[in-house]
C-alpha positions in Angstrom: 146.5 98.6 117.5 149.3 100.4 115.4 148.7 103.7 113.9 148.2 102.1 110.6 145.7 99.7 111.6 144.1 102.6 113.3 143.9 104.4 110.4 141.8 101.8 108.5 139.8 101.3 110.8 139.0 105.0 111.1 138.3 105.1 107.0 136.3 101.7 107.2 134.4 103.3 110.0 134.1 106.8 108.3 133.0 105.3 104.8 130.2 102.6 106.6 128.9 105.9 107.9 128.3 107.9 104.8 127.6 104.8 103.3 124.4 104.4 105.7 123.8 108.1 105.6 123.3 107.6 101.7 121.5 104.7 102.4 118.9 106.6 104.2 118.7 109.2 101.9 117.8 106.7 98.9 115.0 105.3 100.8 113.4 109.3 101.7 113.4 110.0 98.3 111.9 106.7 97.4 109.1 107.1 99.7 108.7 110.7 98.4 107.3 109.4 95.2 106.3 105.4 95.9 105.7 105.5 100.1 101.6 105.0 99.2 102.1 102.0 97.1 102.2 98.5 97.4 106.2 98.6 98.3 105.6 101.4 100.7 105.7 99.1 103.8 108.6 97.2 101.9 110.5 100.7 101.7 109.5 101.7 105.3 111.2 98.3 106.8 114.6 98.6 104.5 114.3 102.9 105.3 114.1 101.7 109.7 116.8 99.6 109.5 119.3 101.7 107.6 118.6 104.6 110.3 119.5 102.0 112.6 123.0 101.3 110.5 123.6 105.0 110.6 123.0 105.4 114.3 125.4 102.6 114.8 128.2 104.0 112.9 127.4 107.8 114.3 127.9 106.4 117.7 131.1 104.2 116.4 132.8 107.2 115.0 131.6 109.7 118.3 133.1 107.0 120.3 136.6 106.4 118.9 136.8 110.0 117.8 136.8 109.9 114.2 135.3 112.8 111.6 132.8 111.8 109.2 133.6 112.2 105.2 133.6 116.1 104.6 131.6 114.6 101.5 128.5 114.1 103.8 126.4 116.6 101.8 127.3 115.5 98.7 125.8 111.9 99.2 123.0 113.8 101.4 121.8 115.2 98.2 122.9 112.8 96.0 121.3 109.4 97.9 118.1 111.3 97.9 118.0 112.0 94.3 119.1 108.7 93.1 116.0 107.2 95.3 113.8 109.9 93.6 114.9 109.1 90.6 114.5 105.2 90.6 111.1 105.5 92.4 110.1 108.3 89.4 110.8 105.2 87.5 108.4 102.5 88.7 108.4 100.6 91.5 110.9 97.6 89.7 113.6 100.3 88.9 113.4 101.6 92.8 114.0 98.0 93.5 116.7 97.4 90.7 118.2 100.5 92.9 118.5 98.7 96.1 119.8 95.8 94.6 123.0 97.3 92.5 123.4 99.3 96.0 123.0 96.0 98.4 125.1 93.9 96.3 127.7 96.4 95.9 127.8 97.3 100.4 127.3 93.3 100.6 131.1 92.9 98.6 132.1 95.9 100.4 130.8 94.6 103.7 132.7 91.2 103.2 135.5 92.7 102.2 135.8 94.4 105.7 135.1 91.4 107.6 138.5 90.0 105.7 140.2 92.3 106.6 139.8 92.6 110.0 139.8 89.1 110.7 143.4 89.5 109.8 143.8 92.7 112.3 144.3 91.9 115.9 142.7 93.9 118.6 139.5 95.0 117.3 136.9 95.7 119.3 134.4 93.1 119.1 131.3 95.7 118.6 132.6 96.5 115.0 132.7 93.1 113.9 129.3 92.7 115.1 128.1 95.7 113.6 129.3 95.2 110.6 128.0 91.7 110.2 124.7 92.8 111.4 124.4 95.5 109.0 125.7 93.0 106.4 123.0 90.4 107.1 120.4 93.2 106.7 121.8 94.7 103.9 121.8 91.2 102.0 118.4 91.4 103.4 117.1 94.0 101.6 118.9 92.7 98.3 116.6 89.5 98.3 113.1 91.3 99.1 114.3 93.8 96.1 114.7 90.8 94.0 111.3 89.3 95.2 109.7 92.8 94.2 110.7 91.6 90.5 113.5 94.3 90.7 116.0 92.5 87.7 112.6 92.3 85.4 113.0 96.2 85.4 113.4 96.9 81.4 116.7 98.5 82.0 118.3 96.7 85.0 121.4 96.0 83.7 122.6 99.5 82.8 120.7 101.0 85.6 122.6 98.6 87.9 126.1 98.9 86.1 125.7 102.9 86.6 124.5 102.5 90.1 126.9 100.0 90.9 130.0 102.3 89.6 128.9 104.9 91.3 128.2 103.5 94.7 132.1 101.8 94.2 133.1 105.6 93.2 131.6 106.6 96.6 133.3 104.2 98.7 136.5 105.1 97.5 135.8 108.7 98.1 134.7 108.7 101.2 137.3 106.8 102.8 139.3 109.3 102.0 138.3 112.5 102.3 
């Protein structure tokens, strides 16, 4: 690998990981407020399998020696009040949340995939990670959707706002 492909990979690597670590955070402080209700097992499932995503990119970046985003508790704070938020807001606009978020990683996700395809000499366990995570996420998009989650009375600005800022964070945190 040259020390430019090195280098994105270290920021795709570094940016999955905060990405997942916000991810994770959305989902505690949606289970703060809705984690009794009917899309508390719904929440629990999506909330198990983003730990998961994080604990695969922790290990990624502890094994090829990369430093997490110095942003970390920014989106620590900031993932668990968007999900508190949302969830404050009914069940549909929690679900609204994870879909702006899903289809956003989804793009993001894809977008990776691309780019690697093109890179020689990846290791094959990011690829597969990144897939994985990529099929889940897309996962958790639909069974937002099928919670009714784009009848939410203000989807469409919610999501645009979500969406920008989720794209905001990407770009931050591959580079810092």
């Amino acid at each position: 690998m040259t020390p430019l492909e090195k280098h994105h990979l270290h920021r795709m690597l570094r940016v999955n990981q905060a990405g997942e670590h916000g991810a994770v955070r959305i989902y505690a402080g949606q289970k703060a407020v809705l984690g009794d209700s009917s899309i508390g097992a719904e929440l629990d499932h999506m909330a198990i399998q983003e730990q998961e995503h994080k604990q695969l990119f922790d290990s990624l970046l502890v094994h090829h020696k990369i430093r997490p985003t110095v942003l970390s508790p920014i989106w620590h704070g900031a993932g668990y009040a968007l999900g508190f938020a949302t969830a404050l807001m009914g069940k549909k606009a929690a679900m609204a949340c994870t879909v702006a978020v899903e289809e956003v990683i989804e793009k993001h996700y894809q977008d990776q995939l691309d780019t690697l395809q093109k890179t020689p000499n990846i290791p094959e366990e990011i690829v597969s990670t990144i897939r994985k995570c990529q099929a889940e996420e897309i996962e958790h998009k639909d069974l937002a959707i099928e919670q009714e989650a784009k009848s939410f009375k203000g989807y469409k600005p919610l999501s645009f706002a979500i969406k920008t800022g989720a794209k905001a964070a990407i770009w931050l945190s591959e580079r810092f």
